[in-house]
C-alpha positions in Angstrom: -7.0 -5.1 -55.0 -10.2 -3.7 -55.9 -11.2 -6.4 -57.7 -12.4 -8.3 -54.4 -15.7 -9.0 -53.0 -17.5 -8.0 -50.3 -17.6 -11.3 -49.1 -13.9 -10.9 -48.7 -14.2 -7.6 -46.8 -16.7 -9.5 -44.5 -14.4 -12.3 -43.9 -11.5 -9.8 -43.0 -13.3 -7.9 -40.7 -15.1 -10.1 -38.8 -11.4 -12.7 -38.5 -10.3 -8.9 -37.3 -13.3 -9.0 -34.3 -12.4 -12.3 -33.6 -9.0 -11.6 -33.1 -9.1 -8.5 -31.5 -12.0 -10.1 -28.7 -9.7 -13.4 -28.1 -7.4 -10.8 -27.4 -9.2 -8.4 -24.9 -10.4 -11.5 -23.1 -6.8 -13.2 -22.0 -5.9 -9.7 -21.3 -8.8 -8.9 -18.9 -8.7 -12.7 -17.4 -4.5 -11.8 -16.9 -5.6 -8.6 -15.7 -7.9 -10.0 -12.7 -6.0 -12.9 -12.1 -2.1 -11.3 -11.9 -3.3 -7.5 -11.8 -1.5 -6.3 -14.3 -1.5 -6.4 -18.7 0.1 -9.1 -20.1 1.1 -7.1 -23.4 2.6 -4.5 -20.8 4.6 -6.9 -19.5 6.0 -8.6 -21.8 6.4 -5.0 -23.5 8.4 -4.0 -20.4 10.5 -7.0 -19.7 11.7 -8.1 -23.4 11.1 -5.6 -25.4 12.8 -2.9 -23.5 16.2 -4.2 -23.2 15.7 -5.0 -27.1 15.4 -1.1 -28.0 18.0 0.2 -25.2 15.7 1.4 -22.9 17.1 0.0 -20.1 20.2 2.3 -19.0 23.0 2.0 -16.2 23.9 4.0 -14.2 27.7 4.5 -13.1 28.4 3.6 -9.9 29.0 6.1 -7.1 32.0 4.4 -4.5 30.7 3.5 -1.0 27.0 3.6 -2.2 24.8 1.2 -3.4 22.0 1.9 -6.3 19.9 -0.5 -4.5 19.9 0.8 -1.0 16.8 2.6 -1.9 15.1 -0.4 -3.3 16.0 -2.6 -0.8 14.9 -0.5 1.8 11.4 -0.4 0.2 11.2 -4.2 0.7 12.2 -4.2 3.8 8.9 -1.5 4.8 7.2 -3.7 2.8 7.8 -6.9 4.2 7.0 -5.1 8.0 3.8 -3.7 7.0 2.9 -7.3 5.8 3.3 -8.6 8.9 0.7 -11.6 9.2 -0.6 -11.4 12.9 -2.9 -14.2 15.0 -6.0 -12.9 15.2 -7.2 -12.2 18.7 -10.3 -13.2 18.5 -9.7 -16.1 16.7 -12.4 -19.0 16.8 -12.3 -22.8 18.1 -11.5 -25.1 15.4 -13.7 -27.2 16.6 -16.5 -25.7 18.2 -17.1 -23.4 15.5 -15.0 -23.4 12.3 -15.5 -27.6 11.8 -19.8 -26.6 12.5 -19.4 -24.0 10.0 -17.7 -27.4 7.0 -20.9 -29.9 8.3 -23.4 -27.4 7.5 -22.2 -25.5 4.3 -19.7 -28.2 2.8 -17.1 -25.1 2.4 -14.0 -24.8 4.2 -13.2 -21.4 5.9 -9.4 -21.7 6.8 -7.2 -21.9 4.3 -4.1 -24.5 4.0 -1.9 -21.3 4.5 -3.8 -19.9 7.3 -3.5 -23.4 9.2 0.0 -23.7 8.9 0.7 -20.4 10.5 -1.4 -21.5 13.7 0.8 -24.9 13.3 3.4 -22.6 13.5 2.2 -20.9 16.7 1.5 -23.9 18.2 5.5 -25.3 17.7 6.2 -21.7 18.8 4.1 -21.3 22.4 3.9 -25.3 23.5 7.2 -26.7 22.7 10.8 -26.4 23.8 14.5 -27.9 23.3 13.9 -30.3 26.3 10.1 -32.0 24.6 12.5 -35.1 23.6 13.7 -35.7 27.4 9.9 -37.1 28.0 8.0 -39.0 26.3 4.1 -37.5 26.4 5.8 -34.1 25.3 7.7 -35.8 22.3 4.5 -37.1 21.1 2.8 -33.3 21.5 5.7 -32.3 19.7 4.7 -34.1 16.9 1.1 -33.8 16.9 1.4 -29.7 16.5 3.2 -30.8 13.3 0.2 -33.3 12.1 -2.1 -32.1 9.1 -4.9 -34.5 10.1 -6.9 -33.3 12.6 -7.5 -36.8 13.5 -3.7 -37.9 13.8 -3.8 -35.1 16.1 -6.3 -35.8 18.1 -5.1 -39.2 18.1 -2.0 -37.8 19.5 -3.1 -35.9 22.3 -5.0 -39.1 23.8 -1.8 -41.1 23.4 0.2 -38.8 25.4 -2.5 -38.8 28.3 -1.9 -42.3 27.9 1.5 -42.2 28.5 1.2 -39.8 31.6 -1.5 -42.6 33.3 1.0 -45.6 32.4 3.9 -43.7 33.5 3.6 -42.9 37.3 7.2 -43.3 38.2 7.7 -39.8 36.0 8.2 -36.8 37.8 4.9 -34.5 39.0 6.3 -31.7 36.8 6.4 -33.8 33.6 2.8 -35.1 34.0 1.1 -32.2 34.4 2.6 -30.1 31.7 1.6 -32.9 29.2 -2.0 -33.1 30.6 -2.0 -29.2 29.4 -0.7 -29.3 26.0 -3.3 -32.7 25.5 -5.6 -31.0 27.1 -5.5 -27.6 25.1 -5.2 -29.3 21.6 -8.5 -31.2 22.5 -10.1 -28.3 23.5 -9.4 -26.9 20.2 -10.1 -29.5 17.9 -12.3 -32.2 19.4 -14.7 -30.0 21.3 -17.4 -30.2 19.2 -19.6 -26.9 21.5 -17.9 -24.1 23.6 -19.2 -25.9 26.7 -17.2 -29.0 26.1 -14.0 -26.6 24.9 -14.2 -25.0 28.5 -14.5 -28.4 30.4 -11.1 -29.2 28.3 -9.6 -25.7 29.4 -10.0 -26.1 32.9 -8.3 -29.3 32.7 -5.8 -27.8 31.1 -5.4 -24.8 33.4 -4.9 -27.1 36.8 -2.4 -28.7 34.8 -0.7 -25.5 33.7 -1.0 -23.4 37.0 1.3 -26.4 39.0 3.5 -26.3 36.2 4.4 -22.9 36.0 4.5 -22.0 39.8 6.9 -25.2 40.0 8.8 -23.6 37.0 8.8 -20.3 38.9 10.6 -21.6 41.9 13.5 -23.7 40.3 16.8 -22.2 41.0 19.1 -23.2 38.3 19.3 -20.2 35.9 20.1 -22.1 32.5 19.3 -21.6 28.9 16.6 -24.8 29.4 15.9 -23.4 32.7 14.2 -20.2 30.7 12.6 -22.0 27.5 10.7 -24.3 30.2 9.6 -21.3 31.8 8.7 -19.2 28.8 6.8 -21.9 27.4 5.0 -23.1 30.2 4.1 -18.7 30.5 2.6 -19.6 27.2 0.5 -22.4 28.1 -0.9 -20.5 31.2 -1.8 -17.2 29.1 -3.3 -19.0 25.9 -5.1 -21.5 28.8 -6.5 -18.3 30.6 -7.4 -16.4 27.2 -9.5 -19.2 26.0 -11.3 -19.5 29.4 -12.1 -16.0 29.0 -13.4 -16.3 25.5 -15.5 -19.6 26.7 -17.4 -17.5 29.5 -17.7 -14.5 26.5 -19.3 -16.9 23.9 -21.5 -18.7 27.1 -22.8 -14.9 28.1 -20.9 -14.5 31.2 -19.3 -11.3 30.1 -18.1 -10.3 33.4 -16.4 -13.2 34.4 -14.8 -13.1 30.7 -13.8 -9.2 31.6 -11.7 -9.9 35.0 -10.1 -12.9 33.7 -8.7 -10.5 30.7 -8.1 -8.1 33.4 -6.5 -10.1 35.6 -4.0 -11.5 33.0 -2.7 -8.3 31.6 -2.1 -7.4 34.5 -0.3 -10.5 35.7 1.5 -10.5 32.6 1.9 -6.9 31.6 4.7 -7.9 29.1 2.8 -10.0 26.8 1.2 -7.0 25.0 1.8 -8.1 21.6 -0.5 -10.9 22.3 -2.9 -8.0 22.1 -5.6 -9.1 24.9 -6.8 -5.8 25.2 -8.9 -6.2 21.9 -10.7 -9.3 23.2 -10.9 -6.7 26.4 -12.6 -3.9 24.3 -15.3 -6.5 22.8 -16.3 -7.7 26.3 -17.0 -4.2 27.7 -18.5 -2.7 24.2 -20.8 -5.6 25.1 -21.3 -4.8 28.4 -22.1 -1.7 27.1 -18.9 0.0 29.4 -17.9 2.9 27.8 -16.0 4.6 30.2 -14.3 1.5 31.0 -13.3 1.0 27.0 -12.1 5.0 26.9 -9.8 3.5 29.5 -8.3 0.7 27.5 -8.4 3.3 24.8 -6.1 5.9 26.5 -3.5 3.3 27.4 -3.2 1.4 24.1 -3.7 4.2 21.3 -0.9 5.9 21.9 1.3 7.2 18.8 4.3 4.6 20.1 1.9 1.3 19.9 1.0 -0.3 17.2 -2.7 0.3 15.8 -5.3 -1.7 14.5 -8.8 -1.8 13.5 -10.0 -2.5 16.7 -8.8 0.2 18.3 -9.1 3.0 15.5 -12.9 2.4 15.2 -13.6 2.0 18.8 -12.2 4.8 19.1 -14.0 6.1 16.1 -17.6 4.6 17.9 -17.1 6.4 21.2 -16.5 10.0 19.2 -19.7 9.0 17.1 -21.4 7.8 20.0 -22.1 11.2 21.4 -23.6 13.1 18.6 -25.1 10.1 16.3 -28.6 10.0 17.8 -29.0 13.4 17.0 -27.0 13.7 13.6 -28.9 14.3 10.7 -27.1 15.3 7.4 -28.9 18.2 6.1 -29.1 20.1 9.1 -25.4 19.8 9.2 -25.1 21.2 5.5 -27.3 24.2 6.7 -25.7 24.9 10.0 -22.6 23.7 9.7 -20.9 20.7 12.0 -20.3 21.6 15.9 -17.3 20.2 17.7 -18.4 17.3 18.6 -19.4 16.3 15.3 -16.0 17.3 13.7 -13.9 15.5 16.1 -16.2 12.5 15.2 -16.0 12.5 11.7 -12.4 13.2 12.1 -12.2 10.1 14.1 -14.1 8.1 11.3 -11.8 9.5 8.6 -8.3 8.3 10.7 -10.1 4.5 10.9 -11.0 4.5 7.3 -7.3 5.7 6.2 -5.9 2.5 8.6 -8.4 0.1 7.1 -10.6 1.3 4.3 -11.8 -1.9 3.9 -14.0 -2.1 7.3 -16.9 0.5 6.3 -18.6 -1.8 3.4 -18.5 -5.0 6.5 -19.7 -2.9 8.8 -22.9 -1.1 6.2 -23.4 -4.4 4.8 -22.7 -3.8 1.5 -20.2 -6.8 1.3 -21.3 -10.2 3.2 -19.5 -11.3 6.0 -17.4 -14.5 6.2 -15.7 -16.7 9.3 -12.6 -14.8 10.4 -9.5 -16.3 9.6 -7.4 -16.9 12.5 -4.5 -14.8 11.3 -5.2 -11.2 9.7 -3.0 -8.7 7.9 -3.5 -5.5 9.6 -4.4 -2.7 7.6 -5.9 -6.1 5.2 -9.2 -7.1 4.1 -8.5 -10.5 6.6 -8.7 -8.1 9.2 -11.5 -5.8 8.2 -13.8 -8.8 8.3 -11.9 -10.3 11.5 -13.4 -6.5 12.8 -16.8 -6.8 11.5 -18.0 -10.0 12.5 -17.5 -9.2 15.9 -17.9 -5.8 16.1 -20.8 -4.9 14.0 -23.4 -5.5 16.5 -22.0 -2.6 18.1 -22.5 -0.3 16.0 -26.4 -1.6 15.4 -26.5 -1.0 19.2 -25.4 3.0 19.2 -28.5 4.7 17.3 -27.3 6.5 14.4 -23.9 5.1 14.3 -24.1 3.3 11.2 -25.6 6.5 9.6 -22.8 8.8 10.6 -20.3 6.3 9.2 -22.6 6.4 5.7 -22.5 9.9 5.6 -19.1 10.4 6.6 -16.4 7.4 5.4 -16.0 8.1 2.0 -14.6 11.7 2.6 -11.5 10.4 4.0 -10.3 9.4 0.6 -10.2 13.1 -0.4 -7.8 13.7 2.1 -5.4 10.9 1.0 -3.3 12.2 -1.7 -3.3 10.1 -5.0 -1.4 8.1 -6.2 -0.6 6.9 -2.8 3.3 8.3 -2.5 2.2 9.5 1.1 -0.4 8.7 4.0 -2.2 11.7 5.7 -2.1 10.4 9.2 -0.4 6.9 8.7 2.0 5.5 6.4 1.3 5.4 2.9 -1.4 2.0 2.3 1.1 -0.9 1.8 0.6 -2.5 -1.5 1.3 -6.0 -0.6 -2.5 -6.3 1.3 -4.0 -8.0 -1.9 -1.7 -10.8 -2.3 -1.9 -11.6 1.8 -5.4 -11.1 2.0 -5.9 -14.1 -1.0 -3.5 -16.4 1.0 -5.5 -15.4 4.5 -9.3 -15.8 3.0 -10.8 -18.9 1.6 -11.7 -19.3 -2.2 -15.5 -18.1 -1.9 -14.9 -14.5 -0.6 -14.5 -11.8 -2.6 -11.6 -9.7 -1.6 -11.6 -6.3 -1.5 -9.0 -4.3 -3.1 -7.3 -0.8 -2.2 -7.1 1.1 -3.9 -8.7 -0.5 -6.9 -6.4 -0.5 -9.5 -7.3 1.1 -13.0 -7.4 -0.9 -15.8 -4.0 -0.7 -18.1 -4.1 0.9 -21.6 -4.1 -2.5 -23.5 -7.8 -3.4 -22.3 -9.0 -0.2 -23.4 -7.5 -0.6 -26.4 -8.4 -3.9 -27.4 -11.8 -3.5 -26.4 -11.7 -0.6 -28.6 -10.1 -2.5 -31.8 -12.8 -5.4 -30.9 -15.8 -3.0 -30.7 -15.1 -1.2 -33.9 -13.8 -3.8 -35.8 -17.3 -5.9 -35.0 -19.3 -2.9 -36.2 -17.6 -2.8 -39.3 -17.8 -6.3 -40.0 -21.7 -6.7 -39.3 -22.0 -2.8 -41.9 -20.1 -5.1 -44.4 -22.7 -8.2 -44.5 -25.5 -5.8 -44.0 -24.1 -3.0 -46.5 -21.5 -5.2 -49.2 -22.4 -2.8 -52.2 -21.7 0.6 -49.9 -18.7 -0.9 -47.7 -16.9 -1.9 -51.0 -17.2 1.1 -52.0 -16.0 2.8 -49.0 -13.5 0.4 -48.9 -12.2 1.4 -52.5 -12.4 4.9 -51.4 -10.4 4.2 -48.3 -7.3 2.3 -50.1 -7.4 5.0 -53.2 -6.9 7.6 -50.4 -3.5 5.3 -48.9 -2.1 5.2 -52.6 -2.5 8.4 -53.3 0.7 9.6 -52.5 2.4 6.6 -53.6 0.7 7.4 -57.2 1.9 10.7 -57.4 5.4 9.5 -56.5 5.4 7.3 -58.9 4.2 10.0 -61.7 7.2 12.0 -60.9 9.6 9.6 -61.5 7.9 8.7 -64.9 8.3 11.7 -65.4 12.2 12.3 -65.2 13.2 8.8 -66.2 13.6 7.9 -70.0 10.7 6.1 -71.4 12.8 2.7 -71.9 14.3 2.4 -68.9 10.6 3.0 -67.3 9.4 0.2 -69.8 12.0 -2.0 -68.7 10.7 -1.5 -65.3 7.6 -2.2 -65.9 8.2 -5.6 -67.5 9.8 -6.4 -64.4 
């Protein structure tokens, strides 16, 4: 053994670097990619059962050992709840503009297939096969090419205009779906999208007050009312939205008005939040603390929208004036606590909104579903909410000063929430089905990285420095080397004297012929 050369101690440590990097590589690349270490896997799921360290339980009579577990999944599954996005954009009008100018697609193939969803969901019913025009809608929610859709839609105006001898009821409810699913896809500016709408809304009001006043109470009876409810509130909503995008904010703000309170049942649909944008526009404050004191209320569900509103009204009346080291010398007033308090409960919801809204992250296209509590929905927020914040002087500066407290309050690891639930772990995976390929989406908490990097990018590091000392150094590393293995056989040597010792001499010669 100490008869090699150097140039085999350079060869074995630098095959040693090159080992040990291949190594730390896969397992950072597995790391980002599944967000966990491979060799802790496969540690955990093979090797385990291998040793016995997987143990069972006995079983306790009446009770199941995976009630708990199960229970977990089903929380789980609840939080991460994918929900349209209220203020989603026109397919057409704006998310198609976005593909001819930048060659990127900002919906995703999941994303699109929950709207398709939607649209089965709101503008179809059991009784679409009795007429023709609203079989051939049926189908065209289920087309994948916009074209075929679009296609579609025209061929079922057709059949309403060829068709005269069909009842008034069945022409006009066609006209609307048609009508809607142009407006959405074939509208190429929000001026032509509106034109569609009102079509689509003459069509849809005759409808549903003929739907209203038919007397037989039947199980058809009520699906052809609930979905023709449907049509008239998504017509309506997108009206509203039109006159918001065209600048005729007030017009936008009593249609919304007007339809929750027509509807008042349909708060899931959460119109309130397209509500709150209008009037922060409008600059309406008192009219948003409002909507505010009906819809945050502990038995609602939250959202972004309505934690940092919130959280911008509170800043709102002490921002102008904040200034952080006057606060460090006299302490904060009243005001100032309740809104950095505020702040603190919106970043524990979302904690993902503050970097959108300081412009540390760029800002995408919002899907048009979001995962509250998400990244999807953090940027969903921002996009339309960030101008105002700009608006309110100092806003933006409080938030800076104030967001990143919060996470001191939230204990760690995350087994329990300070004013929510604990932060859902699912977000990540959601959030990369929700967001296209080009974003970067951000994690919460960031997850630390697993034992196995460290330690390979240890054994790489130190087994690289060892191998560039040995071509540098051959003479000194040898001898280090020597020194290093005389040290390892030390003990074995002395072993081996002792039993020389007490063993007779030809028994240890035959021994050592062997």
């Amino acid at each position: 053994m100490f008869t090699l050369t150097p140039k085999f101690y350079v060869a074995l440590t630098g095959t040693s670097s090159l080992i040990s990097g291949l190594i730390f590589i896969f397992e950072w690349w597995y790391f980002q990619k599944y967000g966990t270490s491979f060799i802790e896997q496969v540690s955990v799921s093979h090797l385990r059962p291998l040793i016995g360290g997987v143990e069972n339980s006995p079983s306790v009579p009446g009770f199941s050992a995976n009630n708990g577990e199960n229970e977990t999944n089903r929380q789980s599954l609840s939080e991460c709840k994918v929900w349209r996005n209220p203020l989603n954009l026109f397919r057409g009008a704006e998310y198609s503009r976005y593909t001819w100018v930048t060659g990127k697609e900002p919906l995703t193939y999941y994303d699109m297939n929950l709207s398709a969803q939607d649209h089965q969901t709101f503008f179809t019913c059991d009784t679409d096969f009795l007429r023709p025009s609203d079989t051939v809608m049926q189908k065209a929610w289920r087309e994948r090419n916009p074209q075929a859709r679009i296609k579609a839609a025209y061929q079922a105006l057709e059949l309403n205009n060829d068709s005269l001898w069909l009842s008034f009821f069945c022409f006009h409810y066609s006209c609307a779906t048609a009508y809607v699913l142009l407006a959405e896809e074939e509208a190429t500016t929000i001026i032509d999208a509106e034109k569609y709408f009102k079509q689509a809304l003459k069509a849809g009001e005759t409808v549903y007050r003929k739907s209203q006043h038919c007397h037989p109470q039947n199980s058809q009876h009520e699906a052809q009312l609930r979905r023709d409810t449907n049509v008239l509130v998504y017509v309506k909503r997108r009206l509203a939205m039109c006159a918001r995008k065209l600048g005729r904010i007030k017009e936008a703000v009593k249609i919304m008005r007007d339809l929750m309170k027509e509807f008042p049942l349909l708060s899931m649909l959460n119109i309130h939040e397209n509500l709150l944008e209008a009037l922060l526009e409008l600059q309406a404050y008192a009219d948003v603390q409002a909507v505010l004191a009906k819809y945050d209320d502990i038995s609602l569900p939250k959202s972004a929208a309505i934690c940092y509103t919130a959280a911008l009204l509170k800043a709102r009346a002490v921002s102008d004036r904040f200034s952080p080291e006057t606060a460090s010398r006299r302490g904060l007033s009243t005001a100032e606590i309740n809104a950095v308090e505020a702040i603190h409960r919106a970043v524990e919801f979302n904690p993902h909104v503050p970097k959108y809204l300081l412009e540390m992250k760029s800002l995408i296209l919002p899907p048009e579903h979001i995962l509250k509590r998400g990244d999807s929905e953090a940027v969903a927020y921002a996009f339309f909410h960030l101008q105002h914040w700009k608006r309110i002087e100092g806003a933006l500066n409080l938030l800076h000063c104030t967001w990143e407290g919060t996470f001191r309050m939230i204990p760690y690891p995350l087994e329990k929430g300070h004013l929510f639930y604990p932060y859902p772990s699912c977000t990540e995976t959601a959030d990369r089905e929700l967001l296209p390929t080009f974003h970067d989406v951000s994690v919460y908490p960031q997850k630390e990285l697993p034992f196995f990097i460290h330690f390979t990018a240890g054994l790489c590091s130190f087994s690289a420095m060892l191998a560039v000392l040995t071509h540098q150094f051959p003479e000194l590393m040898v001898i280090f080397a020597k020194a290093f293995f005389g040290m390892l056989l030390s003990p074995f040597s002395f072993i081996m004297e002792k039993i020389k010792r007490f063993m007779p001499s030809s028994l240890w010669h035959q021994l050592t012929q062997i």
